[in-house]
Backbone as CSV, one residue per row, in Angstrom:
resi,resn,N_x,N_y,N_z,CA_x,CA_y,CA_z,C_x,C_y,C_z
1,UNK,-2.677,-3.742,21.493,-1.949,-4.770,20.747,-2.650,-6.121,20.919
2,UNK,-3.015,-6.910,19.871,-3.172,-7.996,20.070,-2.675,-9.184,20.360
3,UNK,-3.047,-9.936,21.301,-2.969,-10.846,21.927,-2.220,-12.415,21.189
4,UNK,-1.306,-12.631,21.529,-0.987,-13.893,20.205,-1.530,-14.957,20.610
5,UNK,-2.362,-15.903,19.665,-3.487,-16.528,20.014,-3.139,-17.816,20.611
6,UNK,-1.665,-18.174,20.594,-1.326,-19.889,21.092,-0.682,-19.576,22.054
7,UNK,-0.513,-20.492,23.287,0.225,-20.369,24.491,1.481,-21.653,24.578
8,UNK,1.438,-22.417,23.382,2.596,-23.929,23.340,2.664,-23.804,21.710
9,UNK,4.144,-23.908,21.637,4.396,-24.369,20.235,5.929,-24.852,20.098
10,UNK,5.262,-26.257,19.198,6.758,-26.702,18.794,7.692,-26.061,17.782
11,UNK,9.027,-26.194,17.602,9.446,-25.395,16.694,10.645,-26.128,15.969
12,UNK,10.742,-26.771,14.789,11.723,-27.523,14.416,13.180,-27.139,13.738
13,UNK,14.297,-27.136,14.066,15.130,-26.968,13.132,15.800,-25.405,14.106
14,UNK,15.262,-25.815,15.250,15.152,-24.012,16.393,16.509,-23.940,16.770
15,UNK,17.722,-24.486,16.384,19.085,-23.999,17.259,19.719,-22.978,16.480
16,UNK,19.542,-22.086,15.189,19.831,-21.450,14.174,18.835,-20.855,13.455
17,UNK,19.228,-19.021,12.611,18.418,-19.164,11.691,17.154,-18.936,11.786
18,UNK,16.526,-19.732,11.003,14.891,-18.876,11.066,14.462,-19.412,11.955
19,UNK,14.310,-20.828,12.619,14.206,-21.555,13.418,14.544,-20.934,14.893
20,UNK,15.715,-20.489,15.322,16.078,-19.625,16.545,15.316,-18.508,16.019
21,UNK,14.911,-17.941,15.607,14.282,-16.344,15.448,12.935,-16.503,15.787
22,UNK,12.069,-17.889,15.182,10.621,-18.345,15.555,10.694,-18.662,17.464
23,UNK,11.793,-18.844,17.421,11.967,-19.186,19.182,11.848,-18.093,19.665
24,UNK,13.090,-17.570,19.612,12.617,-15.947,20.525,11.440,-15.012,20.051
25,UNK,10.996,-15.193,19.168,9.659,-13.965,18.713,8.852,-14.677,20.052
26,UNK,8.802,-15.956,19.638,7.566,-16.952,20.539,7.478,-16.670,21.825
27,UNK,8.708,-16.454,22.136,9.265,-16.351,24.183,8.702,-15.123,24.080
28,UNK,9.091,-13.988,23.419,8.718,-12.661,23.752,7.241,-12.539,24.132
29,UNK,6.491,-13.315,23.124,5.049,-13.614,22.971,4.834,-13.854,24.633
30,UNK,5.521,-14.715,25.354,4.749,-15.729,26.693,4.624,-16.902,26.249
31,UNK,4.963,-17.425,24.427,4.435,-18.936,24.059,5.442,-20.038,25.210
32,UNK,4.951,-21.137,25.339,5.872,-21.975,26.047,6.188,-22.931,24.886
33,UNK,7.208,-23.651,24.812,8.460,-23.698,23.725,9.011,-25.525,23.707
34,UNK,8.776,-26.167,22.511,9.166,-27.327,22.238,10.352,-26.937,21.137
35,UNK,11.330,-27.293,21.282,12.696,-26.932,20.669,13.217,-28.319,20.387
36,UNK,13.400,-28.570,19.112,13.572,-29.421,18.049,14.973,-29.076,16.808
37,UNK,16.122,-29.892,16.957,16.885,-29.608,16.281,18.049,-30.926,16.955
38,UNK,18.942,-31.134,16.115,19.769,-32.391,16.079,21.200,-31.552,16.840
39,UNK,21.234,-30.068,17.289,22.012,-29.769,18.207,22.046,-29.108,19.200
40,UNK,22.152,-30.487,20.108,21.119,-30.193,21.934,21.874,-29.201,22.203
41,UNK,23.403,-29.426,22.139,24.024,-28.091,22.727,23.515,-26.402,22.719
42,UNK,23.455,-26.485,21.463,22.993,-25.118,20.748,21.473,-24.532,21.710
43,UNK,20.589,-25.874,21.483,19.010,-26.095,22.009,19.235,-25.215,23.610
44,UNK,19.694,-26.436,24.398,20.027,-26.407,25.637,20.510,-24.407,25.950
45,UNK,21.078,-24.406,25.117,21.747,-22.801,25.141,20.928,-21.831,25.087
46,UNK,19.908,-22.037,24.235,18.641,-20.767,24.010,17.620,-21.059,24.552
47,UNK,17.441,-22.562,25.277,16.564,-22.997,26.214,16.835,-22.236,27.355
48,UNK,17.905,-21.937,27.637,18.148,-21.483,29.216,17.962,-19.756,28.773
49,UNK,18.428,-19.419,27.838,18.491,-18.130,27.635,17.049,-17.483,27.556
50,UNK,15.876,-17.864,27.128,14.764,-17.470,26.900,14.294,-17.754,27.964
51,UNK,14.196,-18.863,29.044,13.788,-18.892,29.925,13.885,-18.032,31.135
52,UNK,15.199,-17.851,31.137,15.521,-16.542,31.692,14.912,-15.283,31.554
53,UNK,14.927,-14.738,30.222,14.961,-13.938,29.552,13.172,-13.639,29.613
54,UNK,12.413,-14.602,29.570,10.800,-13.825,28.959,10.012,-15.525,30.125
55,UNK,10.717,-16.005,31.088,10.261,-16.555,32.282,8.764,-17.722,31.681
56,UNK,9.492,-18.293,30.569,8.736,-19.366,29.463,9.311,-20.751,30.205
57,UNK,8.305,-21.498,29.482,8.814,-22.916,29.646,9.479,-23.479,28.345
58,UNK,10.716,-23.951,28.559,11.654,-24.705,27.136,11.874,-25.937,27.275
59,UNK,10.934,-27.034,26.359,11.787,-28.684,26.320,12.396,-28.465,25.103
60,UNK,13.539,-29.114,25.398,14.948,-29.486,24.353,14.153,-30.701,23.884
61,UNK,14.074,-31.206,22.649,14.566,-32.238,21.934,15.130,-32.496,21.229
62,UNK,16.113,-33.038,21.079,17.274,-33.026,20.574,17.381,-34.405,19.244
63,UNK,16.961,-34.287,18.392,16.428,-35.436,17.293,16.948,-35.003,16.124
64,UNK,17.180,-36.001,15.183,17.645,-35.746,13.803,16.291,-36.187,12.917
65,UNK,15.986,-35.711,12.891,14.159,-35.823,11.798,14.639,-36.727,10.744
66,UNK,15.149,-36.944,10.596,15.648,-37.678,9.118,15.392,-39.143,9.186
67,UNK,15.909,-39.708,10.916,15.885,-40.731,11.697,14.471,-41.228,11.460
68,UNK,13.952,-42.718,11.578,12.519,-42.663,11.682,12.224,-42.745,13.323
69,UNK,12.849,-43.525,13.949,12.438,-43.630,15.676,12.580,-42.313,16.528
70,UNK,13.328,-41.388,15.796,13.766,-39.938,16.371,12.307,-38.802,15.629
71,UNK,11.778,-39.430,14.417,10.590,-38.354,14.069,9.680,-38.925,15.070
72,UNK,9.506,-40.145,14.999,8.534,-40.842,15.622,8.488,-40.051,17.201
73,UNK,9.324,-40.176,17.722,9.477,-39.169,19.311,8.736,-37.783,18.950
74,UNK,9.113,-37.216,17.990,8.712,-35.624,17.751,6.846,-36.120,17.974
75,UNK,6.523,-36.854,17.113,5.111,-37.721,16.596,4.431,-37.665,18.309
76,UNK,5.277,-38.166,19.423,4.460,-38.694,20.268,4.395,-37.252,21.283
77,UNK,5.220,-36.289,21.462,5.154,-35.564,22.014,4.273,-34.326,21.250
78,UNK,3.812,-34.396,20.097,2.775,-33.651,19.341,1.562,-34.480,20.317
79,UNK,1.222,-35.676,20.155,-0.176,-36.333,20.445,-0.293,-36.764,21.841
80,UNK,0.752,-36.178,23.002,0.458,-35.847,24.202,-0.863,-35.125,24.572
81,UNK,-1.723,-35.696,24.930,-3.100,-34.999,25.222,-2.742,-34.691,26.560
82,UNK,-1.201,-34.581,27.599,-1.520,-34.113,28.776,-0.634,-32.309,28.541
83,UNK,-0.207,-32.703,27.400,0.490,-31.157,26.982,0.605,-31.232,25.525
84,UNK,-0.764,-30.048,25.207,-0.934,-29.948,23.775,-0.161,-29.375,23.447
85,UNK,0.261,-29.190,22.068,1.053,-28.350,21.407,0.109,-27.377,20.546
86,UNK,-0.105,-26.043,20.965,-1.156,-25.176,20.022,-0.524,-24.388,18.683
87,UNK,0.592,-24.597,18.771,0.951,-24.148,17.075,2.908,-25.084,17.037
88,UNK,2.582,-25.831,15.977,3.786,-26.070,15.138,4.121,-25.263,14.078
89,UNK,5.250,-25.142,14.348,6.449,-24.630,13.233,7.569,-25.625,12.349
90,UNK,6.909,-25.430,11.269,7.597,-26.727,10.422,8.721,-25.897,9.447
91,UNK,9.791,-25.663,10.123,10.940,-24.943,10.054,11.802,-25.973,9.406
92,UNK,12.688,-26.743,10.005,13.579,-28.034,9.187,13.989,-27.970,8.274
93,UNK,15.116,-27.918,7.764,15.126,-28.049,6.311,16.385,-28.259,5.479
94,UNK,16.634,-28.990,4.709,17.885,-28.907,4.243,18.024,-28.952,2.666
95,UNK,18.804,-28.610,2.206,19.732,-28.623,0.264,20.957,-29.292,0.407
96,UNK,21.088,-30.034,-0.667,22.139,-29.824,-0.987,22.823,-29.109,-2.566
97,UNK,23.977,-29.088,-3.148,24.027,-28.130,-3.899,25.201,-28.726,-5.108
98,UNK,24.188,-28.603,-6.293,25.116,-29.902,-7.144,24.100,-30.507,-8.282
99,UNK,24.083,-30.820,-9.240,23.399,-31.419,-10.487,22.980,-32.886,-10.016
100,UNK,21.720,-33.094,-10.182,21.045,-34.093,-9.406,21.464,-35.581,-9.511
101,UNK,22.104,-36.029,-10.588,22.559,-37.128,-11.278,23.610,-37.366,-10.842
102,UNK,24.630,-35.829,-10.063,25.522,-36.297,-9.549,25.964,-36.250,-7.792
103,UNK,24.832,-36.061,-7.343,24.582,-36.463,-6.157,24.135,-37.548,-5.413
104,UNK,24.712,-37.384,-3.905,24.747,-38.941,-3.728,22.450,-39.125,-3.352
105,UNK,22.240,-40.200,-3.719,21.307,-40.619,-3.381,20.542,-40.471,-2.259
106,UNK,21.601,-40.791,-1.169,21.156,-40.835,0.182,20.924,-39.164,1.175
107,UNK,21.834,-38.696,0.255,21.595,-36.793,0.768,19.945,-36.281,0.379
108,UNK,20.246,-36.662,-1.286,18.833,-36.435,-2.216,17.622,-36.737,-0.842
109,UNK,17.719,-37.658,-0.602,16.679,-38.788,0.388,16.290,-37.665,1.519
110,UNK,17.774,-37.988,2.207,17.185,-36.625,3.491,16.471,-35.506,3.148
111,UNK,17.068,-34.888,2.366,16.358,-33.321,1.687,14.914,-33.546,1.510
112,UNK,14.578,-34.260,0.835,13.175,-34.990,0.828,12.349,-35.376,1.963
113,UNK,12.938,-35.958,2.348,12.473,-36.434,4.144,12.460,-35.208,4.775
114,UNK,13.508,-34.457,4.729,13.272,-33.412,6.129,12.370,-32.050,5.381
115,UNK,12.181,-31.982,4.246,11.546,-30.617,3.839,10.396,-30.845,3.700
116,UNK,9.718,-32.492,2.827,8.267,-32.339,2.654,7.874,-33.584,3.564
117,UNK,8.638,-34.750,3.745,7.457,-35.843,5.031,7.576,-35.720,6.092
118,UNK,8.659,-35.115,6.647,8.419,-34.482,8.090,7.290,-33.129,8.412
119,UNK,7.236,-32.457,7.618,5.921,-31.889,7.638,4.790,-32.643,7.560
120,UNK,4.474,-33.519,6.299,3.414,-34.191,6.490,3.629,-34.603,8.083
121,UNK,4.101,-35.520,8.739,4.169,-36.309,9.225,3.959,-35.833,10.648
122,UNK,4.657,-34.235,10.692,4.079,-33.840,12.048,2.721,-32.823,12.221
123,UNK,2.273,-32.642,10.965,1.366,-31.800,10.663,-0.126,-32.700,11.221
124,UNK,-0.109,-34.085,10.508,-1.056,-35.385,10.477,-1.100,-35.914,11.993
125,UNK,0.066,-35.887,12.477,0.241,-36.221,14.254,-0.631,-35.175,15.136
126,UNK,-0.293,-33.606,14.610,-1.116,-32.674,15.824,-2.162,-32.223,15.425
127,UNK,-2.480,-32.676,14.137,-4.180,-31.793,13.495,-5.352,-32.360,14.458
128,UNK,-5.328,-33.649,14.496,-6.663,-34.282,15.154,-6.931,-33.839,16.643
129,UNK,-5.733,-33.359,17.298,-5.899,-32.683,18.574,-6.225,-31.751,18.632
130,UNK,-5.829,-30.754,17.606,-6.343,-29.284,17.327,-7.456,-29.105,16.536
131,UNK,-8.318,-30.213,15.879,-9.437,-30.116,15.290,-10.369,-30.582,16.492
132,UNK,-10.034,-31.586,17.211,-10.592,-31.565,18.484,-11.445,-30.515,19.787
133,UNK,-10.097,-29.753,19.641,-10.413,-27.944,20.486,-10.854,-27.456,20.043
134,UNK,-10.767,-27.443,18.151,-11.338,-26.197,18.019,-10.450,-24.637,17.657
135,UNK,-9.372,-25.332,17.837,-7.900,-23.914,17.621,-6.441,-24.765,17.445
136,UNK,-6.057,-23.992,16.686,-4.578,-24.569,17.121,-4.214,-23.548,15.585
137,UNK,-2.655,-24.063,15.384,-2.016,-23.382,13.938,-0.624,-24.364,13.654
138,UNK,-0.600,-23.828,12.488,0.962,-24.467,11.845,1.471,-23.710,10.769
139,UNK,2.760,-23.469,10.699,3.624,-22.859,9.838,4.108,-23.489,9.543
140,UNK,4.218,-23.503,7.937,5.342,-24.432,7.162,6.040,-23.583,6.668
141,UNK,7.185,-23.613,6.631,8.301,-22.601,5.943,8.792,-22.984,4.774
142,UNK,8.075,-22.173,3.881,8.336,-22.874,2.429,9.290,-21.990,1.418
143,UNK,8.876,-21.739,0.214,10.457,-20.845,-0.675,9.664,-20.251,-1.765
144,UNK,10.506,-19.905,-2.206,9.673,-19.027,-3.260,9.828,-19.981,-4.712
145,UNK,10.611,-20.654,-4.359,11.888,-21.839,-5.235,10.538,-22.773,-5.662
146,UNK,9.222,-23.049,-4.642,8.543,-23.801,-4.887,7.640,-23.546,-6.210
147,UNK,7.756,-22.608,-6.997,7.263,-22.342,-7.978,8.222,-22.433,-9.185
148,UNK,9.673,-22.480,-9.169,10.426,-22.326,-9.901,11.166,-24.118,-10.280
149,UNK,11.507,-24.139,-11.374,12.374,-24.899,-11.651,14.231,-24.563,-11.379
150,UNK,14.720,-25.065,-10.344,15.927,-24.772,-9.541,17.254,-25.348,-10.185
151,UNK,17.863,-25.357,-11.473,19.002,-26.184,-11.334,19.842,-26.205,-9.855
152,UNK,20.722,-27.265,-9.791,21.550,-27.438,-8.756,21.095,-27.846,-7.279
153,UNK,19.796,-27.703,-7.386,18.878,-27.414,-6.349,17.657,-28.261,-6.291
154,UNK,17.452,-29.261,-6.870,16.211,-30.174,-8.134,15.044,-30.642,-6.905
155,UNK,16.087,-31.270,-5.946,15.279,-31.854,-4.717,14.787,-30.998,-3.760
156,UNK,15.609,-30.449,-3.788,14.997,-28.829,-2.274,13.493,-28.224,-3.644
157,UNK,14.100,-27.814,-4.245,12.597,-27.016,-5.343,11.225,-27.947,-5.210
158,UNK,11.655,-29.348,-5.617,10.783,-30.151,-5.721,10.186,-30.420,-4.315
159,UNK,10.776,-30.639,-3.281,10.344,-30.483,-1.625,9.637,-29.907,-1.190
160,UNK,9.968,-28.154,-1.630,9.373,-27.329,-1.362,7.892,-26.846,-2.224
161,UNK,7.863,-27.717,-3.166,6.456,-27.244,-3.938,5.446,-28.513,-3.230
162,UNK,6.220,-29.207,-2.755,5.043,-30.505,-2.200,4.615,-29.568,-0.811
163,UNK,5.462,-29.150,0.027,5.075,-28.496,0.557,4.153,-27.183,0.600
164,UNK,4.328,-26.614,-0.219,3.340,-25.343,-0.350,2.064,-25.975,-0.367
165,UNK,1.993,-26.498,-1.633,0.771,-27.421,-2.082,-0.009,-27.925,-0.796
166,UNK,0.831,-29.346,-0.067,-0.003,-29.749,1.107,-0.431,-28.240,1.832
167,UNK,0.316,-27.461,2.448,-0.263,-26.712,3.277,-1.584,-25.737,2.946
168,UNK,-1.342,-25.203,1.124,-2.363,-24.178,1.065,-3.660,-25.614,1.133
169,UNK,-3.710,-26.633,0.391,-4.686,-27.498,0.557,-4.929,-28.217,2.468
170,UNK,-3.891,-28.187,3.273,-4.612,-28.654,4.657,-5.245,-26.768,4.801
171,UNK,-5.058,-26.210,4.667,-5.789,-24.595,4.922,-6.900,-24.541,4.848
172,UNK,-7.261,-25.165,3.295,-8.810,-25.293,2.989,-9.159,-26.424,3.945
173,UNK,-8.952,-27.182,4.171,-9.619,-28.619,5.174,-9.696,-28.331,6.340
174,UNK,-8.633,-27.822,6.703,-9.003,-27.483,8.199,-9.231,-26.244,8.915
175,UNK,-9.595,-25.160,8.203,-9.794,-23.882,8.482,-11.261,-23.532,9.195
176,UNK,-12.373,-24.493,8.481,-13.688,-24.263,9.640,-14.078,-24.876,10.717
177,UNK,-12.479,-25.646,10.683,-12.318,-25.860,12.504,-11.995,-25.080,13.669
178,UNK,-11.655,-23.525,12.713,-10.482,-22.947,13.783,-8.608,-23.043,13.872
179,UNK,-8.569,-23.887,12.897,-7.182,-24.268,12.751,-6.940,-23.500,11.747
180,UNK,-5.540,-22.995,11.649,-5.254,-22.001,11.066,-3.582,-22.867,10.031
181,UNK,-3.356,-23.094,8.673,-2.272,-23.621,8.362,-2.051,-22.005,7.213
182,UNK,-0.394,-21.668,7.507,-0.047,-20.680,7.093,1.473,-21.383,6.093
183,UNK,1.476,-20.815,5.341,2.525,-21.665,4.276,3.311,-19.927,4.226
184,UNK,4.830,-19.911,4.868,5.645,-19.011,4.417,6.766,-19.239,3.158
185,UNK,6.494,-18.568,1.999,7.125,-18.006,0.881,8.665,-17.469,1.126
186,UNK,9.638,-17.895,1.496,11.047,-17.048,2.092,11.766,-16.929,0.740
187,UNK,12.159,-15.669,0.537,13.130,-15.124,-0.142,14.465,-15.765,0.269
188,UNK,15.112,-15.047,-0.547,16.926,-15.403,-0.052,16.798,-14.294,1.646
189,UNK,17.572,-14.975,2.085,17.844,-14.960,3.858,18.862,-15.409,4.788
190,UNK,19.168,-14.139,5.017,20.583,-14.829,6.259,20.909,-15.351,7.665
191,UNK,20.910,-16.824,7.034,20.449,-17.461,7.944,21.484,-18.321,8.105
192,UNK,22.436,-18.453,7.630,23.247,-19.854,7.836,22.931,-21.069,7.045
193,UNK,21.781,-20.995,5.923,21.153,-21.843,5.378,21.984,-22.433,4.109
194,UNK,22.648,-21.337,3.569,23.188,-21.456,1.854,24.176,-22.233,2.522
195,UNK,24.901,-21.432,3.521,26.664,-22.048,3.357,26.373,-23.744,4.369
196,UNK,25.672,-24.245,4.946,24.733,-25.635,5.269,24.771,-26.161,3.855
197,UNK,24.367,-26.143,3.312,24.086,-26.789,2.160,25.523,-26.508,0.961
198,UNK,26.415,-25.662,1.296,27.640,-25.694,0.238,27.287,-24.711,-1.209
199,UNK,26.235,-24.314,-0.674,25.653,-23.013,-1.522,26.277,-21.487,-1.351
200,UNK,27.967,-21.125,-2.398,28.495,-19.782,-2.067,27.348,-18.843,-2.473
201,UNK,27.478,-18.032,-1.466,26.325,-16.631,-1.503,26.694,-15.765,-2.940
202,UNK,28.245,-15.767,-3.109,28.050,-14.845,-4.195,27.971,-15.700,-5.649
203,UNK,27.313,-16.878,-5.419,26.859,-17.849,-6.794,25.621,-16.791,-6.846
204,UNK,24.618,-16.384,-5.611,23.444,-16.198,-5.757,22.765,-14.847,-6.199
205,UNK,21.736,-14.819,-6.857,20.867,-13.605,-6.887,21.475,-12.509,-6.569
206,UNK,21.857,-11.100,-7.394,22.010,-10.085,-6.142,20.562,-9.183,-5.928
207,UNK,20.070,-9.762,-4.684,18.854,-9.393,-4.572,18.557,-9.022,-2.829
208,UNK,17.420,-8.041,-2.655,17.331,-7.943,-1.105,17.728,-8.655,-0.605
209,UNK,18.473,-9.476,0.862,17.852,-10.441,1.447,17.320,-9.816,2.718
210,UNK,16.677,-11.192,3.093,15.820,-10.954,4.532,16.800,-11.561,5.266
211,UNK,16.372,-11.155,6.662,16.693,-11.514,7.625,16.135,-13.073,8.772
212,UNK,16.462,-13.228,9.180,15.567,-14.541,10.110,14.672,-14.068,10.648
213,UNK,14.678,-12.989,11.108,13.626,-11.906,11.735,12.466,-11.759,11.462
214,UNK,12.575,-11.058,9.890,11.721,-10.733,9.307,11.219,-12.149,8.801
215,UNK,11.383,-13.077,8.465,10.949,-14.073,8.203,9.914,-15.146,8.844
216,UNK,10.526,-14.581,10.481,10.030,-15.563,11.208,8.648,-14.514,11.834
217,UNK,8.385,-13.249,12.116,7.557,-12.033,12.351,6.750,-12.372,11.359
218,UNK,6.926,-12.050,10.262,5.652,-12.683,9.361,5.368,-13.899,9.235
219,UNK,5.839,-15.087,9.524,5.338,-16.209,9.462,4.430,-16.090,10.653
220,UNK,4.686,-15.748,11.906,3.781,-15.764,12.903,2.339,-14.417,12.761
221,UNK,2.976,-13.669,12.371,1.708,-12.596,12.090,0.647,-12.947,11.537
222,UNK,1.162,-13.862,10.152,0.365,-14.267,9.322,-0.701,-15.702,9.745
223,UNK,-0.365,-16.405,10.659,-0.875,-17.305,11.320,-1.850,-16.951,12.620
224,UNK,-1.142,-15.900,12.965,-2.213,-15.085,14.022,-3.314,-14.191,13.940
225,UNK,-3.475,-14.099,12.266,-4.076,-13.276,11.709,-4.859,-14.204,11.016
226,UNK,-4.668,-15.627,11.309,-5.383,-16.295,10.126,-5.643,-16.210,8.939
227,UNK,-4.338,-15.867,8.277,-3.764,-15.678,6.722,-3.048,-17.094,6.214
228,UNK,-3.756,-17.814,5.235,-2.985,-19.455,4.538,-1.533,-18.931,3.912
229,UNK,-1.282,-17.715,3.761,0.177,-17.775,2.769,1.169,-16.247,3.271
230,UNK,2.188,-16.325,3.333,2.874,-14.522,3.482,3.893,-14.886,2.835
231,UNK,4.556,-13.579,2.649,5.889,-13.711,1.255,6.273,-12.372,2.010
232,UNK,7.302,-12.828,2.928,7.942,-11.355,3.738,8.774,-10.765,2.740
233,UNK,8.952,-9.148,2.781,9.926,-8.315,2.160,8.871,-7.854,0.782
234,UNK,8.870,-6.927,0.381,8.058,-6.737,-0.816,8.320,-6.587,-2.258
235,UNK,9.946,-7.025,-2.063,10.498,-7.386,-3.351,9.698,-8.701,-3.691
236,UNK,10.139,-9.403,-2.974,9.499,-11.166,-2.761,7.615,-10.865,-3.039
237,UNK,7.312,-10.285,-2.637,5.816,-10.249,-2.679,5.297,-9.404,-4.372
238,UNK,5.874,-8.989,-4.516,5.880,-8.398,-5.818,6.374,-9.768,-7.096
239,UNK,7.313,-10.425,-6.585,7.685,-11.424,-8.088,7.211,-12.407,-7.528
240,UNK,6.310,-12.791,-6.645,5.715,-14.525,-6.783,4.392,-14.798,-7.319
241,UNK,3.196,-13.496,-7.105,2.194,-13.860,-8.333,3.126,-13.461,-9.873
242,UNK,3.868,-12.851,-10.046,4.468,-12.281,-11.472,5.073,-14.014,-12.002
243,UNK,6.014,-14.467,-10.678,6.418,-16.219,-11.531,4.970,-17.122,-11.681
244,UNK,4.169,-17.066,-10.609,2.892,-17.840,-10.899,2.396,-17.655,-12.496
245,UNK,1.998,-16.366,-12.634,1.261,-15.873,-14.020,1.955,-16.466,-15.053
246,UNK,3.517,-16.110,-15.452,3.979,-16.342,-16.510,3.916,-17.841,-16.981
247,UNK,3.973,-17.763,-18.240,4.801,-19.385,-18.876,5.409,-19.934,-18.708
248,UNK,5.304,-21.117,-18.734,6.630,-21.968,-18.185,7.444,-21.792,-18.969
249,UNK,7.082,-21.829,-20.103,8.576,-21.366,-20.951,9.572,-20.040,-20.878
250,UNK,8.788,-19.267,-20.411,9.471,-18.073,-19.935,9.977,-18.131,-18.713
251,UNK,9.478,-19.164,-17.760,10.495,-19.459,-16.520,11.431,-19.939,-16.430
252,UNK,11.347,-20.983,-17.147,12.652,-22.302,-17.671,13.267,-20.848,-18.176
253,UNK,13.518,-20.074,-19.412,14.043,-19.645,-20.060,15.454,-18.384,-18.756
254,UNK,14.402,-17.741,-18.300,14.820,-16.888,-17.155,15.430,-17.685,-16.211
255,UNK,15.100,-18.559,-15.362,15.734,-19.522,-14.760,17.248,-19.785,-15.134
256,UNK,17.340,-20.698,-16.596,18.164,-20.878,-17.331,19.284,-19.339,-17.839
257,UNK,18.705,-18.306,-17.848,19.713,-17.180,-17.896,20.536,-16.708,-16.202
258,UNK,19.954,-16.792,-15.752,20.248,-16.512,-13.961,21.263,-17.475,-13.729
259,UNK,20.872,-19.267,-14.034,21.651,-20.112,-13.681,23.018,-19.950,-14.823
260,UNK,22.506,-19.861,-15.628,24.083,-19.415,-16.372,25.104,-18.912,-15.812
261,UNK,24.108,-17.408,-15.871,25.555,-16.477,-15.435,26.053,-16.572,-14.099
262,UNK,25.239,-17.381,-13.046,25.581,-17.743,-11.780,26.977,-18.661,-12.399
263,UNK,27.277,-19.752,-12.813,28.255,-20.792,-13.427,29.462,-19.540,-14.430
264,UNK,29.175,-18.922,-14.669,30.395,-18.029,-15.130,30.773,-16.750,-14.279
């Protein structure tokens, strides 16, 4: 079996979800563990439990990313040169759920902030250390949504395509360093994510879902394997070159039939 190639990684958004699932795969690994999420309680809870459990090291930070003096902390403990961080997980993420015109502004804002500039922002903080060595990695946890036009959903879709984008493009830039940037594709997934955001499950798709599991196993496989993109489940891997290829007019159109009958 091979060896998983990082021994420190931060992990954002880790008290739930895909975020707790990237935690424990990691512990199982031997990774030692930066835990990032706005509920210490929760943190503190699977901090002790993994430590126990697979005899890792766990810092809690306990930050609301949204904050700027609270990303800024995430920022300085990435560019600790006395404890590198060898793979980030840019997990984080939030929706809200509602026609864009009639949402409040300031939600719109966060969603934005926490899905695509907190990635930039911690991605740009730990690259120069890991282009430095010579190794390192990052996972961005992205959607499949990033290809689609989303009613109800305008800002998370739009978030998530800035995201794909930056990551498959830092892939090409920083890949003949040794740095490895892996952009995960997530299907629908039960995670605690929809009903967060006020999104009823049976509005949605009836389609596979994944698990946090499976989500978070291939995001790391695929980074350890030095693969830029994975689309866990093979329903999902089957319709995301099929939405790439088509017309936009045939997406809008399909889109627009799905979102319908979701509203009736």
């Amino acid at each position: 079996m091979r060896r998983f190639p990082y021994g420190s990684a931060m992990v954002t958004g880790a008290s739930s979800g895909i975020g707790e699932a990237f935690a424990r795969l990691l512990a199982q690994e031997g990774v030692d563990l930066v835990l990032v999420a706005r509920r210490g309680d929760l943190l503190k809870q699977l901090a002790s439990e993994l430590e126990s459990a697979h005899g890792v090291s766990v810092e809690v930070l306990r930050l609301d990313l949204t904050d700027e003096r609270e990303v800024l902390a995430a920022e300085r403990r990435l560019t600790d040169p006395e404890r590198p961080v060898e793979l980030l997980v840019n997990n984080a993420g939030s929706s809200g759920s509602g026609y864009f015109a009639e949402l409040p502004a300031e939600r719109e804002l966060h969603t934005a902030i926490l899905n695509a500039v907190v990635p930039l922002r911690l991605s740009h903080a730990c690259l120069p250390g890991m282009i430095a060595r010579g190794a390192g990695g990052i996972v961005n946890v992205s959607s499949l949504v990033a290809v689609l036009p989303k009613p109800r959903s305008a800002t998370y879709a739009a978030s998530k395509a800035f995201l794909s984008s930056l990551s498959e493009t830092l892939a090409m830039e920083v890949g003949r360093h040794g740095v490895h940037v892996t952009t995960v594709h997530t299907g629908l997934t039960r995670s605690g994510f929809h009903a967060a955001a006020g999104v009823p499950t049976e509005a949605l798709p009836r389609m596979k879902w994944l698990t946090a599991d499976q989500v978070a196993r291939a995001g790391l496989d695929a980074v350890a394997a030095g693969r830029p993109s994975t689309v866990p489940g093979l329903a999902y891997r089957i319709r995301l070159p099929l939405m790439r290829a088509m017309p936009r007019s045939v997406v809008r159109a399909i889109t627009r039939r799905v979102h319908e009958k979701g509203r009736s």
